[in-house]
C-alpha positions as CSV (number, residue, x, y, z in Angstrom):
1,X,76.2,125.0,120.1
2,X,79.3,127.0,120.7
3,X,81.8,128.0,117.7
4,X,84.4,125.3,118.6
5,X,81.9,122.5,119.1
6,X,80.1,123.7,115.3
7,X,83.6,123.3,113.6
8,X,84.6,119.8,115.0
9,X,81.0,118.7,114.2
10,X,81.7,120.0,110.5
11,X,85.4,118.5,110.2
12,X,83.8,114.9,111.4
13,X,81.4,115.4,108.4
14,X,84.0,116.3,105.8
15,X,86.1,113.5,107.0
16,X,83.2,111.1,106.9
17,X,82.0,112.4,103.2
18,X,85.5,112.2,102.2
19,X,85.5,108.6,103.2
20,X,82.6,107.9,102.1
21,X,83.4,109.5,99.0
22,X,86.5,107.1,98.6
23,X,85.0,104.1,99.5
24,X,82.5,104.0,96.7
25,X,85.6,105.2,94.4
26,X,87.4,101.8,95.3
27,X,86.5,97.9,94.8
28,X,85.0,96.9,98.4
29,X,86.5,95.1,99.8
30,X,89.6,95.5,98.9
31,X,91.6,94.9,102.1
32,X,90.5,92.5,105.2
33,X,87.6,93.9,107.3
34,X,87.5,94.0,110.8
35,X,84.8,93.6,113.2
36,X,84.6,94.2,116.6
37,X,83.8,92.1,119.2
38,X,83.2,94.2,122.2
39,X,83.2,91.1,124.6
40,X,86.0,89.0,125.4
41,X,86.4,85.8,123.6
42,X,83.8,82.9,124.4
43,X,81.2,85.1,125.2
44,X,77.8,84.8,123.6
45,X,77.7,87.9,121.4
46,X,81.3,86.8,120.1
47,X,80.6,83.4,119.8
48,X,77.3,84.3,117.4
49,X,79.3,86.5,115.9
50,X,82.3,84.3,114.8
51,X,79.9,82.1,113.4
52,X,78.2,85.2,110.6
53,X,81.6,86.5,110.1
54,X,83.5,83.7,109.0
55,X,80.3,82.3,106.6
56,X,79.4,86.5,105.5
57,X,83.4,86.2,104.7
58,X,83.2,83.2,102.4
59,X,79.8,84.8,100.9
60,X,81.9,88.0,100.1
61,X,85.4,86.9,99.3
62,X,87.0,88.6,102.2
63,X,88.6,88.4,105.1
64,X,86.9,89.1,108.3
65,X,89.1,89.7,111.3
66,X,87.6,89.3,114.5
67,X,88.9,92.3,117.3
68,X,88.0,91.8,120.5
69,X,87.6,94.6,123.1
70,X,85.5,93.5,125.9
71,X,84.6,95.6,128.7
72,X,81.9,97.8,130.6
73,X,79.0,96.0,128.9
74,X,80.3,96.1,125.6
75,X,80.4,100.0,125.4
76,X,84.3,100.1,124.9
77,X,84.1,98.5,121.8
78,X,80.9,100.1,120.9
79,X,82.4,103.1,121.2
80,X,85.6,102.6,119.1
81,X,83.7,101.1,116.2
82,X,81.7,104.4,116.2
83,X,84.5,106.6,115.8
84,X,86.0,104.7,113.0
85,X,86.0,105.6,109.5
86,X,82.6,104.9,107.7
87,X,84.2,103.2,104.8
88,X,83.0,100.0,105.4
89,X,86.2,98.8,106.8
90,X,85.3,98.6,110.5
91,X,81.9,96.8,111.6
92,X,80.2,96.1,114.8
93,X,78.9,92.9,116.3
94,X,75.9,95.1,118.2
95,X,73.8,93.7,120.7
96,X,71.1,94.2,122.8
97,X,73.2,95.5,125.4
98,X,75.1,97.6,123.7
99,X,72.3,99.3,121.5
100,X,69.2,98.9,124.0
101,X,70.9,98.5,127.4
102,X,74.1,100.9,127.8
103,X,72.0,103.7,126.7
104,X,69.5,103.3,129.7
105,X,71.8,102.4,131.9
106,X,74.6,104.6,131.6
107,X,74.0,108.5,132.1
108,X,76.9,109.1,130.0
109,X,78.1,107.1,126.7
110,X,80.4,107.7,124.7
111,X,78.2,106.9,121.5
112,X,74.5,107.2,120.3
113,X,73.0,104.0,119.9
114,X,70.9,105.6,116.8
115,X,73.2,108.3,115.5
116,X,76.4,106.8,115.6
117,X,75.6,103.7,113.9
118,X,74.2,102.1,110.6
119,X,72.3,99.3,110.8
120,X,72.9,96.3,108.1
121,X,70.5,93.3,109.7
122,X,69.7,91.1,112.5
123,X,72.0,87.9,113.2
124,X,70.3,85.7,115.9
125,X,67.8,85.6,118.8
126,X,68.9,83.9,122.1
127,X,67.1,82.9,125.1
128,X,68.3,84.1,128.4
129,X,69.1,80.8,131.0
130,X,69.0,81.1,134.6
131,X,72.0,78.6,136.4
132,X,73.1,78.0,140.0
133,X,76.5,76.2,140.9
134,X,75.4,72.8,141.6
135,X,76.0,73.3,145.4
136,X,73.0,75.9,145.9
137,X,70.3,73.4,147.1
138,X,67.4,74.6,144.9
139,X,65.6,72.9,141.9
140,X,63.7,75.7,140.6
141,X,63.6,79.3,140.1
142,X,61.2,79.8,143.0
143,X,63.3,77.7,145.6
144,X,65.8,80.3,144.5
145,X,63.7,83.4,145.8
146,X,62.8,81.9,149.0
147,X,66.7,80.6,149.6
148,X,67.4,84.3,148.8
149,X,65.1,85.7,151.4
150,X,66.0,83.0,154.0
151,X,69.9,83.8,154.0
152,X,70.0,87.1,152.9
153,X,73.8,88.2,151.9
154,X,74.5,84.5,150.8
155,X,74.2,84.5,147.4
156,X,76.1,86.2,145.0
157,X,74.7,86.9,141.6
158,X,77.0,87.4,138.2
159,X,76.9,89.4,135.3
160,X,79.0,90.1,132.4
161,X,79.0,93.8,133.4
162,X,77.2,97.1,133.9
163,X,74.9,97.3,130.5
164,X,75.5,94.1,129.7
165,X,72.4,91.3,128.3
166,X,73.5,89.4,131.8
167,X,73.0,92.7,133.4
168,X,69.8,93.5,132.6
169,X,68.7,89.8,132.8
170,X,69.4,89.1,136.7
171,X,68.5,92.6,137.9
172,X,65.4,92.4,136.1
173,X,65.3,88.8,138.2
174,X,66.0,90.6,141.5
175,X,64.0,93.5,140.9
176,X,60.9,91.6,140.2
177,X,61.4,89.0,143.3
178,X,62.1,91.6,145.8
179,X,65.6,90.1,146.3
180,X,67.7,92.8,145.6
181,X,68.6,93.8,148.9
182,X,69.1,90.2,150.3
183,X,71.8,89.1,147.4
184,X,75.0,91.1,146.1
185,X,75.7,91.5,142.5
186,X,79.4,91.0,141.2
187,X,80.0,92.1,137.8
188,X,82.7,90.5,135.4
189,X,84.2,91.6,132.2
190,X,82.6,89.7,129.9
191,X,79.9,86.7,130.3
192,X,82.6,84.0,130.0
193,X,84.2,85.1,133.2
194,X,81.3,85.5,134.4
195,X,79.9,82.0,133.6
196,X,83.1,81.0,134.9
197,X,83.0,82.3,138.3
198,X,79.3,80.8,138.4
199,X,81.0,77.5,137.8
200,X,83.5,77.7,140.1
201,X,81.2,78.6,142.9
202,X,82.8,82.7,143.1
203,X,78.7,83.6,142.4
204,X,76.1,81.2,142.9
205,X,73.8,82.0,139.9
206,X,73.7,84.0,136.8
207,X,71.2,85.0,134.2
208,X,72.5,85.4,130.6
209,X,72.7,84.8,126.9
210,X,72.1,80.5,126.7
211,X,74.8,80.0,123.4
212,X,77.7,78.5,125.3
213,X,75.9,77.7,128.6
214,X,74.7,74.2,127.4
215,X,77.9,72.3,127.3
216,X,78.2,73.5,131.0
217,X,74.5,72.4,131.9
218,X,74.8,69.0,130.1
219,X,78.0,68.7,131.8
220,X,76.6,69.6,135.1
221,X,78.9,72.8,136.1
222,X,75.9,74.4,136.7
223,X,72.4,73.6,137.0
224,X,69.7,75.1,134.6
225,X,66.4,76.4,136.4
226,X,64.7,78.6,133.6
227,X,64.8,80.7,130.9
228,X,64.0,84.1,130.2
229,X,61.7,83.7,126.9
230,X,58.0,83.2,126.1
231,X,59.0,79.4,124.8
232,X,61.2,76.7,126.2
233,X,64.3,76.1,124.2
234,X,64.3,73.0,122.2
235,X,68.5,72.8,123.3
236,X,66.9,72.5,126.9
237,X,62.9,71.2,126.5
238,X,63.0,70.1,130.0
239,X,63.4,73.9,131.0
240,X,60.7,75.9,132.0
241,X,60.1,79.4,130.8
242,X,60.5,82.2,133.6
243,X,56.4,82.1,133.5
244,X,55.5,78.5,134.1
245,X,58.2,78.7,136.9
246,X,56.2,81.2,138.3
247,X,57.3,84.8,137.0
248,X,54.6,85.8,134.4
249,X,55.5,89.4,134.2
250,X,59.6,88.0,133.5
251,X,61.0,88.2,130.1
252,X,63.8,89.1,128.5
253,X,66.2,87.7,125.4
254,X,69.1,88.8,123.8
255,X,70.2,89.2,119.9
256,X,73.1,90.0,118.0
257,X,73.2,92.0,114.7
258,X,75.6,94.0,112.4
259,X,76.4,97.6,112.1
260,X,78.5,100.2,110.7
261,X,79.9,103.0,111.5
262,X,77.3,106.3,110.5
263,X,77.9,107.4,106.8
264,X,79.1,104.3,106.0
265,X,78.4,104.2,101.7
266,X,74.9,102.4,100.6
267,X,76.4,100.4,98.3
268,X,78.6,98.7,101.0
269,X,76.0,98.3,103.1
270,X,73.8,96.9,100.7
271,X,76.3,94.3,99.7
272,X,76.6,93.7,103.5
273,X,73.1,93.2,104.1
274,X,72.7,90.6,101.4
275,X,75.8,88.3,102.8
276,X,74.4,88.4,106.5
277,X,70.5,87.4,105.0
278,X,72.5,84.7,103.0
279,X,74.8,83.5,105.7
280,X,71.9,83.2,108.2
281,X,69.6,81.9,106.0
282,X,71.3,79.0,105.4
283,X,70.4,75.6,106.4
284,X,73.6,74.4,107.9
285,X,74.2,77.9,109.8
286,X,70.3,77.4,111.6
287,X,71.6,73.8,112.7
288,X,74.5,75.3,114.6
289,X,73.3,78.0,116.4
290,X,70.0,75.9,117.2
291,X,72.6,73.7,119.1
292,X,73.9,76.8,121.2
293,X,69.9,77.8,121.9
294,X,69.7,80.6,119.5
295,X,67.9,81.8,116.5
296,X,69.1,82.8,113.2
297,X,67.6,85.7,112.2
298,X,68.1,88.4,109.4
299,X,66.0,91.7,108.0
300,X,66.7,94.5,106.2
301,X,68.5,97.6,107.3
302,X,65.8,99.7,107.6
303,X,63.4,96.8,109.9
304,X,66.6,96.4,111.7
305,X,66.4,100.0,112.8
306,X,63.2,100.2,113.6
307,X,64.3,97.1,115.7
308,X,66.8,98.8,117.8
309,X,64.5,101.9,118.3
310,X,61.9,99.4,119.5
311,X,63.9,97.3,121.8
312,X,65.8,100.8,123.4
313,X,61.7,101.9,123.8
314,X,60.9,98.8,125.1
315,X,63.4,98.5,127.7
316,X,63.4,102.1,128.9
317,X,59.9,101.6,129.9
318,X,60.4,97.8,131.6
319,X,62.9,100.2,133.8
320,X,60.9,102.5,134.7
321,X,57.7,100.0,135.6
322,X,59.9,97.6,137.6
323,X,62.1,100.2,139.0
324,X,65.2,98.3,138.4
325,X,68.1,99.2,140.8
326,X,71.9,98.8,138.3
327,X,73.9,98.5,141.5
């Protein structure tokens, strides 16, 4: 480490034992607390995340403001909550993309998934959903494949970025059905656009995050043909899972949790911790976001670390069995 890099790496620990330091001095919270939403509005990851904020705000008497900055897989705002002040102040709606995705993905992040973070608990699993626009003449996932092969450079595919759950989703799709070559990814910023464009017939299917996908399929914007879990979704029984379509080695899911910038003070995060197990252990909270197709979920922060290490594990070596191409 050279002498210049050694001193701004001991002025960022000062600073963050300094605001640590007066944190734990003050009531928390004192002031409203933001949390970042690094997808644009509507998305699944913000629309999970809306949903613990405003019930962990009731549970701790605070206000929670939601900040949205979407973008590159969610890394922007990844990146923006790591390099705020650890005093509890400034959280994270993390993901699977941001914590297990980006990392692989991208050779150079500005933020460690593991370092730069403190994890305070799970908020929800959600199934992936594969959808066409109602004009690609399939019915099933493996009509897809073959229509793919037939008219190679006719389908488009969307995602909600590079890194993002969407991402990983369909290019674990194409990877796995040799159809890489024979369709063309377009990336959006954010799954809402990108669910969008699916609907409006920009990109003929897309593989992401279910929660605010089912209006659309009941609707019939789009078309459902399977999802990426080990069991159908009880918002969508009629759904196969990726397997009984055909796709045994397929699966993939996404989930949503809370962090905090590294050094943020125990106490705080303790406190933290216990609102999101409340919130998400409520009855009423597992009715709505069983509507949207996910999960509710909580843990502890250290299970919820070993989590992320896990899932970033996991999916580094899924990418290097499949050989998954991120074009």
């Amino acid at each position: 480490m050279s002498v210049r890099r050694g001193v701004r790496a001991a002025l960022a620990a000062t600073a963050a034992a300094l605001a640590a330091s007066w944190a734990t001095a003050q009531p928390w919270p004192a002031r409203p607390i933001r949390m970042i939403s690094p997808n644009p509005a509507g998305g699944a990851n913000d629309t999970v995340g809306r949903l613990a904020a405003a019930r962990v705000a009731d549970i701790l008497g605070a206000q929670i403001v939601v900040d949205n900055r979407g973008g590159a897989g969610g890394t922007i705002g990844a990146e923006l909550a790591a390099r705020a002040a650890p005093d509890g102040y400034t959280l994270l709606a993390a993901s699977v993309s941001t914590h297990a995705f980006a990392p692989i993905i991208h050779r150079k992040l500005g933020y460690d998934p593991l370092r730069d973070f403190t994890p305070i608990s799970l908020f929800a699993i959600a199934q992936n959903l594969l959808v066409v626009h109602p004009s690609v003449p399939v019915s099933n996932a493996q009509q897809l494949v073959a229509l793919a092969r037939a008219k190679p450079g006719t389908l488009n595919y969307a995602s909600a970025g590079g890194g993002s759950t969407s991402h990983f989703a369909v290019s674990l799709f194409v990877g796995l059905t040799g159809i890489v070559k024979t369709t063309v990814h377009v990336p959006y910023k954010g799954g809402a656009p990108a669910l969008a464009a699916t609907m409006a017939g920009e990109a003929q299917f897309y593989f992401g995050p279910m929660p605010g996908m089912t209006p659309h399929v009941a609707s019939g914007r789009v078309r459902a043909l399977a999802v990426g879990g080990t069991k159908r979704s009880p918002v969508l029984p009629e759904v196969p899972t990726m397997a009984e379509a055909g796709f045994p080695a397929y699966q993939s899911q996404g989930w949503f949790g809370l962090v905090a910038p590294a050094g943020t003070p125990a106490p705080i995060v303790t406190r933290l911790n216990r609102a999101v197990v409340e919130a998400m252990n409520a009855p009423d909270m597992a009715q709505k976001l069983t509507a949207i197709g996910v999960d509710a979920a909580s843990d502890t922060p250290e299970r919820f670390d070993r989590f992320i290490r896990d899932q970033l594990e996991l999916h580094r070596r899924i990418v290097a069995e499949v050989g998954i191409r991120f074009d």
